[in-house]
Every structure is written in structure tokens, then in C-alpha cells.
Residue frames as qw, qx, qy, qz and C-alpha x, y, z in Angstrom:
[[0.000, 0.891, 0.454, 0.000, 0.00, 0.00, 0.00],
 [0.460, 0.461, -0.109, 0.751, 1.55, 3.34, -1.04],
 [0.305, -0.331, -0.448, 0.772, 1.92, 6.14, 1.54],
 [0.139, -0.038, -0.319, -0.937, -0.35, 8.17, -0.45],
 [0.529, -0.315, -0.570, -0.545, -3.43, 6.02, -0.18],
 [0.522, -0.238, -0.751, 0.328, -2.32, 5.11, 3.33],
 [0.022, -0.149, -0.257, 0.954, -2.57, 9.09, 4.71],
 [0.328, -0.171, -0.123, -0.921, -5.79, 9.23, 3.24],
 [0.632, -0.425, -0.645, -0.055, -7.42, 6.14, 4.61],
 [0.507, -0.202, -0.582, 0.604, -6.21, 7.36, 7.75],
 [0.249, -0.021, 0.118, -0.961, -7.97, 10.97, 7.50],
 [0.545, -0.342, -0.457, -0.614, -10.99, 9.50, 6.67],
 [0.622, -0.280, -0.694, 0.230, -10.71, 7.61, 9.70],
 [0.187, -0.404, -0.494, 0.746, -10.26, 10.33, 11.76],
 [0.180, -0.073, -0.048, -0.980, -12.38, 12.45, 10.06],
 [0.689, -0.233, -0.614, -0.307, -15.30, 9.62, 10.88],
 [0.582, -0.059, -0.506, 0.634, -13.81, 10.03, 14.57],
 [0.010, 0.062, 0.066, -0.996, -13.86, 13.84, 14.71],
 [0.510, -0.253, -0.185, -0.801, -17.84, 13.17, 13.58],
 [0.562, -0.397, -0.700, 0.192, -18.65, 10.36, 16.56],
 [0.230, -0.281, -0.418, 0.833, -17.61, 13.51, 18.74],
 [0.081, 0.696, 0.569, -0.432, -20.00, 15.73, 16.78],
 [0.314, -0.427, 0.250, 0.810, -17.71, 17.54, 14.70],
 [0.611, 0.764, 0.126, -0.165, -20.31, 19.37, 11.60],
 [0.423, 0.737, -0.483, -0.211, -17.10, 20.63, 9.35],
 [0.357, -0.091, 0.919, 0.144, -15.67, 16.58, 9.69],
 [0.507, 0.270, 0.806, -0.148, -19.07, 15.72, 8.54],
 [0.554, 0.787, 0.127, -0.238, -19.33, 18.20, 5.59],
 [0.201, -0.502, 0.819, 0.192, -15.73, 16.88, 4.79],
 [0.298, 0.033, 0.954, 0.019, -17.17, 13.87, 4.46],
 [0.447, 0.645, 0.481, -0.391, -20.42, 14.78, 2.65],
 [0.136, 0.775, -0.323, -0.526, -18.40, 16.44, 0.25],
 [0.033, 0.462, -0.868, -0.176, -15.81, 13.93, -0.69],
 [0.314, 0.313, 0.894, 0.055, -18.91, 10.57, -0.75],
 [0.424, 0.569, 0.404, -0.576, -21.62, 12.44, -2.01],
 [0.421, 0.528, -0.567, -0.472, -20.12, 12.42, -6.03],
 [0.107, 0.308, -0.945, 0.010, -18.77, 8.96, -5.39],
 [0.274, 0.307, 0.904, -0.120, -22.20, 7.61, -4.50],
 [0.532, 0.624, 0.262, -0.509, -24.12, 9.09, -6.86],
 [0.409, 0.460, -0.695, -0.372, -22.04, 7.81, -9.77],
 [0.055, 0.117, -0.992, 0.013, -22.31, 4.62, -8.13],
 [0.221, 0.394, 0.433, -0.780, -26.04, 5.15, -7.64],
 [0.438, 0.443, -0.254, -0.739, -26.58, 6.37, -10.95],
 [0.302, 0.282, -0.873, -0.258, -25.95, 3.26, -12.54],
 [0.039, -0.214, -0.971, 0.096, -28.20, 1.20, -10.13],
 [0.123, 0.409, 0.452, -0.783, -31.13, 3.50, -9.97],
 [0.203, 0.170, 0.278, 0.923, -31.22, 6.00, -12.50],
 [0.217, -0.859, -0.321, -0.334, -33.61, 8.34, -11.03],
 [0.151, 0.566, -0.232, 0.777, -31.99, 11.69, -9.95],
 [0.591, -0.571, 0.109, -0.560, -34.53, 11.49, -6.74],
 [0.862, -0.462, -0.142, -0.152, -34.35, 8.57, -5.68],
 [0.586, 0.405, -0.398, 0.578, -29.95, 8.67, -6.24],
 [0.209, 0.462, -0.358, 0.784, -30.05, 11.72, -4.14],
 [0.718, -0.547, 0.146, -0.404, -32.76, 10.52, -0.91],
 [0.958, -0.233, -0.153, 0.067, -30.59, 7.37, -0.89],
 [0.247, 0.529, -0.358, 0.729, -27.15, 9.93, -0.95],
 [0.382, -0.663, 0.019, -0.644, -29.07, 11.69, 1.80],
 [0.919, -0.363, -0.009, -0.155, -30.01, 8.63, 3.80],
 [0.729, 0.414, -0.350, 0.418, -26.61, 7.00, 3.12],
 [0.332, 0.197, -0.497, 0.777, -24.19, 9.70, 4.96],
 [0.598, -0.486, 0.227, -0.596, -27.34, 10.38, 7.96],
 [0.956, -0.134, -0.246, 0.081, -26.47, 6.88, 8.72],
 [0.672, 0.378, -0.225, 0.596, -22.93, 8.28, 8.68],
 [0.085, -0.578, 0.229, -0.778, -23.41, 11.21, 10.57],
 [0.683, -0.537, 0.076, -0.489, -25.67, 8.90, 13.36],
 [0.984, -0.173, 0.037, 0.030, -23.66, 6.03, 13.63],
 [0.341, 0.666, -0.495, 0.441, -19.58, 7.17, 13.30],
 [0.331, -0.687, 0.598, -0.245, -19.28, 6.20, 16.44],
 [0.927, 0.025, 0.351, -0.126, -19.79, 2.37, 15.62],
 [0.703, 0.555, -0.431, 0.111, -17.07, 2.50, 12.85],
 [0.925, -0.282, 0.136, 0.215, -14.13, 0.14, 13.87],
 [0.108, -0.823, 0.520, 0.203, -11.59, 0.33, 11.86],
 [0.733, -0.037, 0.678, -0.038, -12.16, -2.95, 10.91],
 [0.551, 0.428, 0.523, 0.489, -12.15, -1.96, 7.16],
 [0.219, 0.012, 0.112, 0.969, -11.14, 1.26, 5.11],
 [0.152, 0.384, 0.593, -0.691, -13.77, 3.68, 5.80],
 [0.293, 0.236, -0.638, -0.672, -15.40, 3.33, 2.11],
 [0.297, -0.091, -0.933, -0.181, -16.13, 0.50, 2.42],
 [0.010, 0.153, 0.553, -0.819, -18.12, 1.33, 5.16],
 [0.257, 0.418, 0.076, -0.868, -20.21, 4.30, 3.84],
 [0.452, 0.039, -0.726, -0.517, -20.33, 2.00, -0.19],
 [0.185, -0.242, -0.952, 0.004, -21.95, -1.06, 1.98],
 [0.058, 0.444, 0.540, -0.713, -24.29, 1.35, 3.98],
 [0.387, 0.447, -0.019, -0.807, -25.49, 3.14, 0.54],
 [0.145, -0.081, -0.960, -0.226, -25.48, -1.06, -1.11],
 [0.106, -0.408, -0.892, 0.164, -27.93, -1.77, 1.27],
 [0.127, 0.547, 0.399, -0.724, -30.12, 1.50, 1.26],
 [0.275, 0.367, -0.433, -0.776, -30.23, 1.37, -2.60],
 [0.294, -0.346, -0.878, -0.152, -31.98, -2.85, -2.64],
 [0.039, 0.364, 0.691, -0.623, -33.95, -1.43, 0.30],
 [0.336, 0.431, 0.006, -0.837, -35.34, 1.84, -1.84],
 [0.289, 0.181, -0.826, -0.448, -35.45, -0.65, -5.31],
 [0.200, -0.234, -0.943, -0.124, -37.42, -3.21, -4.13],
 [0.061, 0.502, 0.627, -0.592, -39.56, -0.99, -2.20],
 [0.044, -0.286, 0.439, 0.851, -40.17, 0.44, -5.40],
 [0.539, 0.401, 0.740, -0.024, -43.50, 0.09, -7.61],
 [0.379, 0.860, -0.007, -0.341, -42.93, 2.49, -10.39],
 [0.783, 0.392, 0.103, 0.472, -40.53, 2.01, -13.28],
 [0.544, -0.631, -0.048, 0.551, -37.55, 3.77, -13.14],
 [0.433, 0.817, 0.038, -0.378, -36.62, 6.90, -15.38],
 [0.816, 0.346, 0.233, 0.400, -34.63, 6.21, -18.58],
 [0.413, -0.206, 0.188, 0.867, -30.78, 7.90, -18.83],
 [0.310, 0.870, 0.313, -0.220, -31.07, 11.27, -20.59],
 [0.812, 0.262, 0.136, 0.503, -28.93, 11.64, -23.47],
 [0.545, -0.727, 0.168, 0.383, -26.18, 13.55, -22.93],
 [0.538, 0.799, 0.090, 0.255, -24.57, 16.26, -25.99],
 [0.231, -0.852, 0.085, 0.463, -21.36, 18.05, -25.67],
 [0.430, 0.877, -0.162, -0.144, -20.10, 20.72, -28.03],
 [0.148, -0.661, 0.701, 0.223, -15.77, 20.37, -27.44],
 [0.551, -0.119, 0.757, 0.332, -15.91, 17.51, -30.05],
 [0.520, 0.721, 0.080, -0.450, -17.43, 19.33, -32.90],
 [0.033, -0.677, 0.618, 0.397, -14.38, 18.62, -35.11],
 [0.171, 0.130, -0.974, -0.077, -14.91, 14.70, -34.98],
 [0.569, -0.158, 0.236, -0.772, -18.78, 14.64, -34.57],
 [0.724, 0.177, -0.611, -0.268, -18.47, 10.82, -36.21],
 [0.396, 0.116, -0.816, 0.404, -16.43, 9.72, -33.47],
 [0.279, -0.219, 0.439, -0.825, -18.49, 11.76, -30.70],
 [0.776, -0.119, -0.096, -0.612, -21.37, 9.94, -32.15],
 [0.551, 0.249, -0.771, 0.199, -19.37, 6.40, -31.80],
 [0.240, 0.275, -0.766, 0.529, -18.55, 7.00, -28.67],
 [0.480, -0.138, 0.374, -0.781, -21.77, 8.27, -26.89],
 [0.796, -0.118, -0.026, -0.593, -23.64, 5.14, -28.61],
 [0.628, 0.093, -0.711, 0.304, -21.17, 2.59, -27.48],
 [0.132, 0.020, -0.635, 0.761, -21.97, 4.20, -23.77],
 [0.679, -0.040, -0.112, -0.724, -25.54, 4.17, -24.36],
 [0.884, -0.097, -0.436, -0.140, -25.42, 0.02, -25.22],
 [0.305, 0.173, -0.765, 0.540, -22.63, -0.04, -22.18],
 [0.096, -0.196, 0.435, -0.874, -25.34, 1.14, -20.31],
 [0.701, -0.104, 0.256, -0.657, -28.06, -0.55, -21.10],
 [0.850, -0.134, -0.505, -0.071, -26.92, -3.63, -21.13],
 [0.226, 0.063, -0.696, 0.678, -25.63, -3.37, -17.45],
 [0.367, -0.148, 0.118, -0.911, -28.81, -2.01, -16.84],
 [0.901, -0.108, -0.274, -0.317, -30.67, -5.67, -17.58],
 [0.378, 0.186, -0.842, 0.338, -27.82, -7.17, -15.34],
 [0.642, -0.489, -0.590, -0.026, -29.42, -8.52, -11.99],
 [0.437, -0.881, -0.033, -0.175, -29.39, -6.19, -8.91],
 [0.881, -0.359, 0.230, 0.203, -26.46, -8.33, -7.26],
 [0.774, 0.219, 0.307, 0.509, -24.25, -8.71, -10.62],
 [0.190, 0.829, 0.021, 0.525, -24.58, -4.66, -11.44],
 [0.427, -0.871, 0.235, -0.058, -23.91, -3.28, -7.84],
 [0.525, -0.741, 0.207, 0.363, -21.11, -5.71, -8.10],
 [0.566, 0.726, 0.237, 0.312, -19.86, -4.86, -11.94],
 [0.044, 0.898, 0.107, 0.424, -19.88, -1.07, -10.96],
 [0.697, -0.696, 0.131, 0.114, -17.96, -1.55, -7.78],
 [0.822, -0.268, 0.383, 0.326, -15.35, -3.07, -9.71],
 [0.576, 0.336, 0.349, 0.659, -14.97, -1.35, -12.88],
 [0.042, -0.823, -0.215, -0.524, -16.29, 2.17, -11.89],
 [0.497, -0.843, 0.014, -0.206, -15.14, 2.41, -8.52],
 [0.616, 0.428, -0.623, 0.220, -11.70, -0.06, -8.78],
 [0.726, -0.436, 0.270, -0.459, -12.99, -1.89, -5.72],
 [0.133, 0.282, -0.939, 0.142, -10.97, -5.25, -5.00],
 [0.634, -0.255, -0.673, -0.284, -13.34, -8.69, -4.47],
 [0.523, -0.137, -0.812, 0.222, -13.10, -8.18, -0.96],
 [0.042, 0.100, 0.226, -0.968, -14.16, -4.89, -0.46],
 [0.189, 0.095, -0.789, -0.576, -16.64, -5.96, -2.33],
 [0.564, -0.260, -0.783, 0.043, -17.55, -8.75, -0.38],
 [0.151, -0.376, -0.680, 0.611, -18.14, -6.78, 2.52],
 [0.311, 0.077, -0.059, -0.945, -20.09, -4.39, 1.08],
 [0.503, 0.122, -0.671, -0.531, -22.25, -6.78, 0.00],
 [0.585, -0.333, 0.579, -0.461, -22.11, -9.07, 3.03],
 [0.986, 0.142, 0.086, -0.008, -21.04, -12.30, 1.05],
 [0.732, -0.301, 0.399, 0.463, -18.10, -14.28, 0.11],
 [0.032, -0.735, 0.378, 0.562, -15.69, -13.17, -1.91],
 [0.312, -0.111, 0.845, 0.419, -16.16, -16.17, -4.32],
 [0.194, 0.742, 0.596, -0.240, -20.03, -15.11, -4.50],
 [0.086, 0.811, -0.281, -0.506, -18.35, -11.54, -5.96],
 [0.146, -0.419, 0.757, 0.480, -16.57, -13.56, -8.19],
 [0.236, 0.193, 0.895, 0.324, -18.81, -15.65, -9.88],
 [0.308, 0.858, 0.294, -0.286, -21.56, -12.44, -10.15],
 [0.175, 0.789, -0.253, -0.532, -19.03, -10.89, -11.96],
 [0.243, -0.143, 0.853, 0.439, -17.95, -13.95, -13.99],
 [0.275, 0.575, 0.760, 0.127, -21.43, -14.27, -14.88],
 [0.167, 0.886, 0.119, -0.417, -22.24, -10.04, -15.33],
 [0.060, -0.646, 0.464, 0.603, -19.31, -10.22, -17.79],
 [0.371, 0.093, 0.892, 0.243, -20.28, -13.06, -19.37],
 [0.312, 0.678, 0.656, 0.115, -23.89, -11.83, -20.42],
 [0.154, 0.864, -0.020, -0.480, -22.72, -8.28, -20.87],
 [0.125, -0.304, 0.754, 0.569, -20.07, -9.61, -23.75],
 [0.387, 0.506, 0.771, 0.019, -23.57, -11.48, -25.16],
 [0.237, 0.863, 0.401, -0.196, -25.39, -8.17, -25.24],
 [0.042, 0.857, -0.322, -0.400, -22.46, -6.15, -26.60],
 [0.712, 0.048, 0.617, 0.330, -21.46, -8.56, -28.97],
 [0.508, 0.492, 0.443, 0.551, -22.56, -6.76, -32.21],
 [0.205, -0.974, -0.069, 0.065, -21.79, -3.28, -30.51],
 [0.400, -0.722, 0.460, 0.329, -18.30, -3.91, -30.11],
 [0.793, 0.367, 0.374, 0.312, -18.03, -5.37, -33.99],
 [0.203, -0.464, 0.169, 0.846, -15.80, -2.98, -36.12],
 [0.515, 0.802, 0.304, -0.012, -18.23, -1.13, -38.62],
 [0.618, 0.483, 0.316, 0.533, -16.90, -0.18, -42.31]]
């Protein structure tokens, strides 16, 4: 582990410390610095802007009520990711409405190469929806791993299963996402 990744595990820790005692500017520290990081990770299982941000919300009020229960027992991610895992199946299944559909997404600074822009955006369209038809389990852990560069055992605890369980969702999320992207990822004339 480099000394870079080690100083910051170690603020978060105390800065997850500093809010058990009570400390607001720890906790808007923190609020800051998760609040992107679970809404990308969010986005992807959700996609509704509301429900992203009540389960954000909920997420670090867990944080803010319960800091004093962190251990130390794992890097303080992991934590906060498993706390917004489980509040995102909770909100999902409690769900009875369909959920809104991505909104496509234009930007100008490729004007030059509008062929490629287009390429690119509808290769990240089919990335997206086929991860989207992945099972609950197999996305959350997909997105962990390729969007977040989570390791199978962080993973696993987020998740609260074995670490071979992680493995074989993702053997199987890659498997059927290579199906669905099969004639996406052909090379057109």
C-alpha cells in the first residue's frame, strides 16, 4: 500500500472520529468527498436523480448517526459503499414504479470529430443498457469493480457475502454483458 493512499485512509478515519464527537465541518468533509462517489455509483443502479439523491441523503445520515460504531475494521469506504449497497436494494425493491430512462447527454468540445463523438456516446448508451438488464447483485457488483476499482473483498463486505459469491456475479455479469455487446463492439466499415 503506497503512503499516499495510506494518509488518506487514515484521514478518513479520523475524520469519521472527529464526527462520533460531533464535529459538523468533519461531517461536511465527508459529505463532500462521498456524495459524487455515491451518486455515480447510484446512478448506474437507480437511475432516477430522486431517488440517487434521498438514498445519498439517507446514506451519509447513517454516517453522521452512527460514526461512532465504525471500527476500523475496514477502510472507511467501504463502510459508507456497503451502507449506501444496502439502502439502494432497500429503496429498489420498495419500489413500484418504473424507473426513469438515462437522458442523453450532448457536448459541443468535439465538434471537429462529430463521427467519433457519435461512436462514442452510442457505445456508452449500449454499455449502459446492457448493465442495466444485469441482476441487482451482478450490477452493484460490476460497478464496484470497474467504476469504482474496488478489489473482491471490499466488495464482499459491502455486500455481506463471500468473496467467491463476488466472483462468480461478476464472472457471470461479464459473461452476459459480452452477449449483449457482442454486435456493438463489432468494427463497422
Amino acid at each position: 500500500m503506497d503512503g499516499k493512499y495510506e494518509g488518506a485512509a487514515e484521514n478518513e478515519a479520523s475524520l469519521v472520529g472527529r464526527v462520533a464527537a460531533g464535529d459538523r465541518r468533519a461531517f461536511e468533509t465527508l459529505y463532500r468527498a462521498y456524495f459524487p462517489r455515491l451518486a455515480r455509483f447510484l446512478q448506474r443502479m437507480t437511475r432516477s436523480v430522486p431517488l440517487i439523491e434521498e438514498i445519498v441523503n439517507d446514506t451519509l445520515l447513517v454516517v453522521w448517526q452512527k460514526a461512532a460504531t465504525f471500527d476500523g475494521s475496514c477502510k472507511v469506504s467501504t463502510w459508507v459503499f456497503a451502507i449506501a449497497y444496502r439502502k439502494a436494494c432497500k429503496a429498489l425493491h420498495a419500489l413500484d414504479e418504473p424507473l426513469d430512462a438515462p437522458a442523453d447527454e450532448c457536448a459541443a468540445d468535439d465538434a471537429g470529430r462529430p463521427d467519433w463523438r457519435f461512436e462514442q456516446q452510442r457505445l456508452a448508451h449500449a454499455v449502459d443498457a446492457a448493465v442495466a438488464t444485469l441482476p441487482l447483485a451482478q450490477r452493484a457488483a460490476f460497478q464496484l469493480t470497474f467504476y469504482h476499482d474496488m478489489g473482491y473483498a471490499e466488495i464482499a463486505e459491502i455486500m455481506e457475502c463471500p468473496v467467491n459469491t463476488v466472483k462468480t456475479r461478476l464472472f457471470h455479469a461479464r459473461r452476459r454483458l459480452a452477449t449483449l455487446l457482442e454486435d456493438q463492439l463489432e468494427v463497422r466499415p
